[in-house]
C-alpha positions as CSV (number, residue, x, y, z in Angstrom):
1,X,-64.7,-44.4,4.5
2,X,-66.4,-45.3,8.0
3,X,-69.0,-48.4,8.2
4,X,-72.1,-46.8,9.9
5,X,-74.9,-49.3,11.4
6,X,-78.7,-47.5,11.8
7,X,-79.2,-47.5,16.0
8,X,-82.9,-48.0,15.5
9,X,-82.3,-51.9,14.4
10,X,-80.1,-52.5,17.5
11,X,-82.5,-51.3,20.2
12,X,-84.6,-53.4,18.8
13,X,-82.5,-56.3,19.4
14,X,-81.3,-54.7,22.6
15,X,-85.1,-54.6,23.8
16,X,-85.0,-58.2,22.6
17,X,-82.4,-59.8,23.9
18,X,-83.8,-58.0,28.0
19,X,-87.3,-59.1,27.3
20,X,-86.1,-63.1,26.7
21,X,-83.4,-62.3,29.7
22,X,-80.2,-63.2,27.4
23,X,-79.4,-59.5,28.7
24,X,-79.6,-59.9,32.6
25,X,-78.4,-57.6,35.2
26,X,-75.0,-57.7,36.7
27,X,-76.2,-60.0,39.9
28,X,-77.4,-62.4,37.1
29,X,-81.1,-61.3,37.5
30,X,-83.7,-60.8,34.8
31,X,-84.6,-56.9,34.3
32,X,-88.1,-55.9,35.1
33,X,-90.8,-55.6,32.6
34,X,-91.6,-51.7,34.2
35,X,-87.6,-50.8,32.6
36,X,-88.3,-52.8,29.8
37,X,-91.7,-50.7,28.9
38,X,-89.0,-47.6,29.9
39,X,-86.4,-48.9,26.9
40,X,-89.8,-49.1,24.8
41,X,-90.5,-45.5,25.9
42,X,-87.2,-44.1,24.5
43,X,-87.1,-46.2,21.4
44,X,-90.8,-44.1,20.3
45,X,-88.9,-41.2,21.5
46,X,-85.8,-41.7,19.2
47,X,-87.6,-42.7,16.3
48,X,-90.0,-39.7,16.5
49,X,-87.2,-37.6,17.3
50,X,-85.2,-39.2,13.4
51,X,-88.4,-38.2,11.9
52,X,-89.1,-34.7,13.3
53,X,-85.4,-33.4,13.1
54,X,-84.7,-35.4,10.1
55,X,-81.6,-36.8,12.0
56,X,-79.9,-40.0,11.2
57,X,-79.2,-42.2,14.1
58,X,-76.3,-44.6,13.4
59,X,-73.2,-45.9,15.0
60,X,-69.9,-47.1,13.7
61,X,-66.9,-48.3,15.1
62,X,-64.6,-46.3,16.7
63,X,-62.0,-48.5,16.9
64,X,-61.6,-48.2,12.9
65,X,-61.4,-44.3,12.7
66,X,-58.4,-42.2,12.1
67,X,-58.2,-39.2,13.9
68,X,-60.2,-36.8,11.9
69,X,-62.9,-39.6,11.6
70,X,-63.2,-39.8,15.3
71,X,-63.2,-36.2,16.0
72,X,-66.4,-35.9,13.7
73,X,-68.1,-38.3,15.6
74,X,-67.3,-36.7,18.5
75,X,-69.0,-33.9,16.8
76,X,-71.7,-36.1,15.7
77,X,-72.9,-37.5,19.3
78,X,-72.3,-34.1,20.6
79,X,-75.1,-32.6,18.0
80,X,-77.4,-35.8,18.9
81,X,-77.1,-35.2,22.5
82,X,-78.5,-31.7,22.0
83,X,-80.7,-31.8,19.3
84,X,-82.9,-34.9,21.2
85,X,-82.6,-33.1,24.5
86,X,-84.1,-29.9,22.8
87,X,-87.1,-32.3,21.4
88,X,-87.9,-34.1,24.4
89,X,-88.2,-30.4,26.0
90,X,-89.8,-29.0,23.3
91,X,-92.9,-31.5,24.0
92,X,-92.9,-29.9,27.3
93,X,-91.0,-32.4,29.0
94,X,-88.6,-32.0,32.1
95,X,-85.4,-32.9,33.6
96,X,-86.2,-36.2,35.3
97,X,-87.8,-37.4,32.1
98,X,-85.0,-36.2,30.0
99,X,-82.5,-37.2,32.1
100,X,-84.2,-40.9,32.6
101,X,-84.1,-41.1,28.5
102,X,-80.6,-40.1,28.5
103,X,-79.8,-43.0,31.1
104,X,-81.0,-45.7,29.0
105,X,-79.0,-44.6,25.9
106,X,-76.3,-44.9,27.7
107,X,-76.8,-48.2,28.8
108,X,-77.6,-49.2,25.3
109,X,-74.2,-47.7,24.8
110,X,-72.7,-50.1,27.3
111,X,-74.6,-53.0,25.7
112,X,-73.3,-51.9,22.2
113,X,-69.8,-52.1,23.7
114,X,-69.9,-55.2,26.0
115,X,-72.4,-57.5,24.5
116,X,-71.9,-57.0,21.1
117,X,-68.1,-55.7,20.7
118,X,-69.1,-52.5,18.7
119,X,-66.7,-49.8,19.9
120,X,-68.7,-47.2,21.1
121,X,-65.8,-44.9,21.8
122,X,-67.8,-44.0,24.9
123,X,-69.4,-41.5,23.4
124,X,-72.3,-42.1,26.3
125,X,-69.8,-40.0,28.8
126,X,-71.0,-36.9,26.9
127,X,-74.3,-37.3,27.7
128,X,-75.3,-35.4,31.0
129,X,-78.1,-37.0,33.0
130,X,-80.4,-34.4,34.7
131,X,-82.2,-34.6,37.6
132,X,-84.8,-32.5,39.6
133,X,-85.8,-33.0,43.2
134,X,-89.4,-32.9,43.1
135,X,-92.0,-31.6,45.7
136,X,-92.5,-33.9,48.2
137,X,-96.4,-34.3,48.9
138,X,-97.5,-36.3,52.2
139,X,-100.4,-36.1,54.5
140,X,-100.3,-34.3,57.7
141,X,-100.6,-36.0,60.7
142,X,-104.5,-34.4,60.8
143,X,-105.3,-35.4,57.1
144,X,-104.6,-39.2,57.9
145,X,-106.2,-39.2,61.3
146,X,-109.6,-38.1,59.4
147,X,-109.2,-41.0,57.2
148,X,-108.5,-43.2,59.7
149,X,-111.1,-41.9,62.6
150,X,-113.8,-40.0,60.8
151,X,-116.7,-42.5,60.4
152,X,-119.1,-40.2,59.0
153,X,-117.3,-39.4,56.3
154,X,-116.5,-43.1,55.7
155,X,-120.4,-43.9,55.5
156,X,-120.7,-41.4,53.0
157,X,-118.0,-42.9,50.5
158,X,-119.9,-45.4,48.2
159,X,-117.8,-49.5,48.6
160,X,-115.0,-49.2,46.0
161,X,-113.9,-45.7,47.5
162,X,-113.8,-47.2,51.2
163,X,-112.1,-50.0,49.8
164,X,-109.6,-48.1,48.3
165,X,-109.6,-45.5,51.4
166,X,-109.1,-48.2,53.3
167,X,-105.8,-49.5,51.3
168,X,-104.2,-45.9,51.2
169,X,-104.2,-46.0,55.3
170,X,-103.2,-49.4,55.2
171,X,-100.2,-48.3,52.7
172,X,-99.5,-44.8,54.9
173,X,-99.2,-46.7,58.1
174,X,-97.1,-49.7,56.7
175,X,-94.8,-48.1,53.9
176,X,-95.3,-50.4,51.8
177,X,-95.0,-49.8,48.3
178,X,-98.0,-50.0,45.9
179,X,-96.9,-53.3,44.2
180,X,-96.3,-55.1,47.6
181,X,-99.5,-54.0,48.8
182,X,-101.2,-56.1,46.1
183,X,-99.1,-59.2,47.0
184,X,-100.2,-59.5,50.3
185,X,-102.0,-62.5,51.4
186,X,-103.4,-64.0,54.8
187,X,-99.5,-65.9,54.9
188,X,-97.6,-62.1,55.2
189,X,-99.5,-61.5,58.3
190,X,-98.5,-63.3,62.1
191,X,-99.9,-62.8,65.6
192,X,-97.2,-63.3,68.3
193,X,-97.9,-63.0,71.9
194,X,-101.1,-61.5,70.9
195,X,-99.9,-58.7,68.3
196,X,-100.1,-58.8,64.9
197,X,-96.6,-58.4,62.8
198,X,-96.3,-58.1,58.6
199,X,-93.8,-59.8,57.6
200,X,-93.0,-59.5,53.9
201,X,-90.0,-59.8,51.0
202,X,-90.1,-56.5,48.5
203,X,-90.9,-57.4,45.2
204,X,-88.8,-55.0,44.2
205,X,-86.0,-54.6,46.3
206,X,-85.3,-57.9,47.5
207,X,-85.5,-56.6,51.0
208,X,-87.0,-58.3,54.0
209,X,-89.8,-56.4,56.6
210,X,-91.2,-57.4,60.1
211,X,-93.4,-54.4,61.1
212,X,-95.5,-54.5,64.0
213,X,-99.2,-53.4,62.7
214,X,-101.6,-50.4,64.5
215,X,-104.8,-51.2,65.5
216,X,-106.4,-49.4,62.5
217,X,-103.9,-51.5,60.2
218,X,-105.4,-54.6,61.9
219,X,-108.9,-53.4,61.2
220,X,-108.2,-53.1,57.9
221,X,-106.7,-56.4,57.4
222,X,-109.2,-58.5,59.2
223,X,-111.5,-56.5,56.9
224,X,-110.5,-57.8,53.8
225,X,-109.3,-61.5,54.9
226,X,-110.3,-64.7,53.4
227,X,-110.3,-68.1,54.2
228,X,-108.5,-68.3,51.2
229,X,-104.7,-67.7,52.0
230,X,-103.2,-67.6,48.6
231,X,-105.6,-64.8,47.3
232,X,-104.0,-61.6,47.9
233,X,-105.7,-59.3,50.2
234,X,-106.9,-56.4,48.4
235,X,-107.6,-58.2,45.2
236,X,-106.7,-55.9,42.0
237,X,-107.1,-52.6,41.0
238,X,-105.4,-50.7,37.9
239,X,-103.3,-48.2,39.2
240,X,-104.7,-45.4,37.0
241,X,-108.3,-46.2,38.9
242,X,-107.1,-46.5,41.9
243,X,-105.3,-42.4,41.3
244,X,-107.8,-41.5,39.7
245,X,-110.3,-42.9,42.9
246,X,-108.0,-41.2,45.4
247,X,-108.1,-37.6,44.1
248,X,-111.5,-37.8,44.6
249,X,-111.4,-39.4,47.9
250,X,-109.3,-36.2,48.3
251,X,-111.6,-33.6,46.9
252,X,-114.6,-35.6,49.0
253,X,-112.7,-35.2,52.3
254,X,-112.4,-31.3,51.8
255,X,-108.5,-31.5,51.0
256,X,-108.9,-28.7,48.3
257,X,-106.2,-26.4,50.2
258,X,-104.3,-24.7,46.9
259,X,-100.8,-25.6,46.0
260,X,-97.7,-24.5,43.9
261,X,-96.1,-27.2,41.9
262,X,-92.9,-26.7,40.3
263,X,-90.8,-29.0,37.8
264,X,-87.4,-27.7,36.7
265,X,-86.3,-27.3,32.8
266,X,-82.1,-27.5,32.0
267,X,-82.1,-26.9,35.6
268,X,-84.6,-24.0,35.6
269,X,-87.3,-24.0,37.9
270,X,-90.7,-23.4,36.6
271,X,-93.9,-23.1,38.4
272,X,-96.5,-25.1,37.1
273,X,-100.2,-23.9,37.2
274,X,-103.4,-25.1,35.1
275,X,-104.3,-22.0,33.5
276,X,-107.6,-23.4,32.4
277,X,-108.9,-24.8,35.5
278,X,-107.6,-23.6,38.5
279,X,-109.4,-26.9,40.4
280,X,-106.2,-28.7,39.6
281,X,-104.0,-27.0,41.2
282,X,-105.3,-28.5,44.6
283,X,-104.0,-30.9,47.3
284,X,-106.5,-33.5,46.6
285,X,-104.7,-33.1,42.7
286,X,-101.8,-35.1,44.1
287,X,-102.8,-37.2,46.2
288,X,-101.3,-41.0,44.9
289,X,-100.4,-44.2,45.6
290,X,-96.9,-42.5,46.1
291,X,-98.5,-40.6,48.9
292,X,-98.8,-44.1,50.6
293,X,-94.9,-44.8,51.4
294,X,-93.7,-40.9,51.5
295,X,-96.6,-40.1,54.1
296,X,-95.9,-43.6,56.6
297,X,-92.0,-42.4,56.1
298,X,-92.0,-38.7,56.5
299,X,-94.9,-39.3,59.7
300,X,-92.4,-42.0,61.2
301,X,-89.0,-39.5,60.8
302,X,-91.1,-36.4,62.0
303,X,-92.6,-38.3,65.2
304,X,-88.7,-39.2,66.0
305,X,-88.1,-42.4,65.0
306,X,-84.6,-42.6,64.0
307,X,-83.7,-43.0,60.7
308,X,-81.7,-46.8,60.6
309,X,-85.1,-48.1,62.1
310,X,-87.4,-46.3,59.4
311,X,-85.3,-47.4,56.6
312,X,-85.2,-51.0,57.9
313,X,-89.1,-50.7,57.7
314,X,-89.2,-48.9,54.4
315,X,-87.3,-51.6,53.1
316,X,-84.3,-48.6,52.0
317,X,-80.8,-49.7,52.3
318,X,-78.3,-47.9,54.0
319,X,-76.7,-46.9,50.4
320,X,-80.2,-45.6,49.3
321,X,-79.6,-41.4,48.5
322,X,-83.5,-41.1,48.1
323,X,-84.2,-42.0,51.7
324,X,-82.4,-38.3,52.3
325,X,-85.0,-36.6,50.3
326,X,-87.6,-37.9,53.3
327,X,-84.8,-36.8,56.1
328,X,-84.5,-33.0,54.3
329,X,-88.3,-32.7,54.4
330,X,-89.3,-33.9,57.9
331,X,-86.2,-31.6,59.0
332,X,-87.9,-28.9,57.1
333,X,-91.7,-29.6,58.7
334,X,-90.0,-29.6,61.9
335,X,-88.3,-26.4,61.7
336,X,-91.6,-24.8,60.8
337,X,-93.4,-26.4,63.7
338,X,-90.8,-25.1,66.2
339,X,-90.9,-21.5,64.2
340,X,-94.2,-21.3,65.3
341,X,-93.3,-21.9,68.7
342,X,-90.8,-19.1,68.9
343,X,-92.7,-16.8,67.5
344,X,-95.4,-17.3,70.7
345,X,-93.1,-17.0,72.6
346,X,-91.0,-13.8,70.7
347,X,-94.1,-12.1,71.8
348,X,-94.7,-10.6,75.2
């Protein structure tokens, strides 16, 4: 008879064992609280999931079965693999978020097999990870122009929404990422032969930047600089105030054109609208600190700078595949601008 272990016990220690670092990455690295709170994420999940479905989640070793044992549990991961994919959707989730709970299973699968000898009989391979290319939202080159120019409207924004305003120009002219932005102190920040450079090391990616700052980005930073270089620039804000802020900044700046989001489910696309209030289904709706690095890329790519230099400023390496997703949609804005061309001139 096959020894079976519960899973819910081991992702425990799993969790563990990343959060004190005895489980590091394959450069030797400690893994970063944001996919720790993700492994947390998937653990409620899977537990939820044992309870709702009344499914018992537990592992054994494959390397003891006979034949008939191990095509049952075959069988047995097979079954799990659909049955927690129909739950997550069920709770009216969709294929990035299914597919990013599938891809820590796997890896506690791997950690099962190489940390802790259990024979998983890779059992993970079943498990397909899917993936959706969502929308891409980013200001047009008119939209950030009024942020950046429009003083009027400025004056009419009470301090924490300038301040804020201020940071998502900052971030859409520099790329930066949300996280670095709120690292920066009066040290990231040079003047050589009378122009100011950023120079900073992702906190994320490891990866050095040198970008040569605008005039409006210099505003900004002389702005908000101290005499104090190791505070950082902007000081803090949550990031759920800070979205929160900016779809109003949004709505405030008349960037109410509606939109149509959709999100794909096992590969189906489905429109998504707000039945119940049709105000959320407006630009200003998405506006985010992703907007910051997906506008400064997308305007840079679409004004002809080529690619190797924007992803040297982006801070994406040449083996990034989601840098492409910012090539396909300035190709795409392009395209239409010139459409518009030829049709002016299509008519005599």
């Amino acid at each position: 008879m096959k020894k079976t272990s519960p899973i819910i016990p081991l992702f425990n220690q799993f969790i563990k064992e990343t959060e004190t670092g005895k489980r590091l990455k394959k450069n030797g690295e400690r893994i970063k609280s944001d996919s720790i709170q993700n492994y947390k994420y998937v653990l409620n999940n899977l537990i939820q999931f044992s309870i709702d479905a009344k499914f018992e989640l537990r592992i054994c070793d494959a390397s003891k079965l006979d034949k008939r044992e191990l095509a049952s549990e075959k069988s047995y991961w097979k079954k799990f693999y659909q049955k927690f994919t129909e739950f997550l959707y069920k709770k009216g989730c969709h294929d990035n978020y299914v597919g990013a709970n599938i891809k820590v299973i796997r890896v506690f699968f791997n950690y099962l097999k190489n940390d802790k000898d259990i024979n998983t009989g890779d059992f993970q391979r079943l498990f397909y990870v899917r993936k959706e290319e969502i929308e891409i939202f980013v200001l047009s080159s008119d939209q950030l122009k009024f942020l950046i120019h429009d003083k009027e409207f400025e004056q009419t924004l009470i301090p924490s929404y300038r301040r804020i305003k201020d940071i998502f120009v900052f971030g859409c002219s520099t790329g930066l990422r949300y996280s670095d932005i709120f690292l920066l102190t009066n040290k990231n920040f040079e003047k050589i032969d009378g122009e100011w450079y950023l120079k900073l090391k992702s906190n994320k990616t490891k990866t050095f930047s040198f970008i040569k700052l605008s005039t409006y980005a210099i505003t900004i930073f002389q702005r908000y600089t101290t005499s104090n270089n190791k505070a950082t620039l902007f000081g803090n804000i949550s990031l759920f105030n800070f979205n929160k802020s900016l779809k109003h900044i949004g709505e405030l700046a008349g960037f109410t054109t509606p939109i149509e989001v959709s999100r794909e489910k096992q590969g189906k696309t489905q429109k998504l609208t707000k039945k119940t209030d049709t105000s959320k289904n407006r630009f200003c709706d998405k506006m985010s600190s992703h907007m910051m690095r997906r506008t400064a890329i997308t305007t840079l790519l679409i004004l002809g700078m080529p690619e190797h230099l924007v992803r040297k400023i982006s801070g994406h390496s040449h083996a990034s595949t989601s840098f492409n997703r910012y090539v396909h949609y300035a190709q795409a804005y392009m395209d239409k601008e010139i459409e518009k061309v030829h049709s002016k001139l299509e008519s005599y």
